[in-house]
C-alpha positions in Angstrom: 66.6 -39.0 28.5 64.0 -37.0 30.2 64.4 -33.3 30.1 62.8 -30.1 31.0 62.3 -26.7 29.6 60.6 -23.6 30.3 59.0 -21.3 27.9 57.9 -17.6 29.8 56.2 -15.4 27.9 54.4 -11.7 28.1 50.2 -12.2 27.9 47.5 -10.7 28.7 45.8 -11.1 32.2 42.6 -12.9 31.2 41.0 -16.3 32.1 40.7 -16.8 28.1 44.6 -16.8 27.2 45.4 -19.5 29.9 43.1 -21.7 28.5 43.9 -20.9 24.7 47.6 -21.6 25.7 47.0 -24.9 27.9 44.1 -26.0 24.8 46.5 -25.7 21.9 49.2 -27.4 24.1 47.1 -30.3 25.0 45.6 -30.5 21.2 49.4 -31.1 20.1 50.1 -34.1 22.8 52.7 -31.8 24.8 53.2 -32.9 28.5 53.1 -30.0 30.7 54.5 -30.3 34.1 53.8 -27.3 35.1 51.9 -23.7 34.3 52.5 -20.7 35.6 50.6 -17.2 35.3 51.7 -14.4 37.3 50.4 -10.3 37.1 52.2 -8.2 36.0 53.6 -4.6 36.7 51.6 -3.0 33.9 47.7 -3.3 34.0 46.4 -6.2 31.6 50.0 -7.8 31.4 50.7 -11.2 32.9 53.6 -13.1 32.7 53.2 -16.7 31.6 55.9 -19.9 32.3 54.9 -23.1 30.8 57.2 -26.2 31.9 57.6 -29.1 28.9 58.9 -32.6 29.9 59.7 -33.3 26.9 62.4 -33.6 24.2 64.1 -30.8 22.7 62.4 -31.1 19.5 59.2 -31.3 20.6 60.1 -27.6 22.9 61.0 -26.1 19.6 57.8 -27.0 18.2 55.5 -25.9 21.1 57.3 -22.8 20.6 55.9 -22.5 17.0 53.0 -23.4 17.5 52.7 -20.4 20.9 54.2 -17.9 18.8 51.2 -18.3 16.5 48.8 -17.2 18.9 47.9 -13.3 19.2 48.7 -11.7 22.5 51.8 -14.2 22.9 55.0 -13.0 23.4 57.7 -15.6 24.2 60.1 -13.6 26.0 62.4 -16.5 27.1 63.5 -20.2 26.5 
């Protein structure tokens, strides 16, 4: 069964955290259908929706493993 679940989190608005997120997502074999990074509101802020096609375990894993990163705040699951 194929499903789909989006992780949206607070990060800062720089080139360097996309890549760091999309890296360390790759580097763990998760499929991505989609990435999102929009500005926000507050000056440095940007809001950050990753799409996973995968299974539920593996979401609550990618989770983990973005929660480890500094500047990442997972607002939403």
């Amino acid at each position: 069964m194929n499903s789909e679940s989006i992780i949206r989190a607070r990060v800062r608005n720089e080139p360097e955290m996309l890549m760091r997120v999309v890296g360390t997502m790759r580097r763990r074999g998760f499929r991505m259908k989609k990435v999102l990074m929009e500005e926000g509101s507050i000056p440095d802020e940007a809001f950050l929706s990753i799409t996973l096609a995968d299974e539920e375990n593996d979401f609550k894993r990618a989770k983990t493993y973005l929660n480890r990163l500094v500047d990442f705040n997972v607002l939403e699951y």
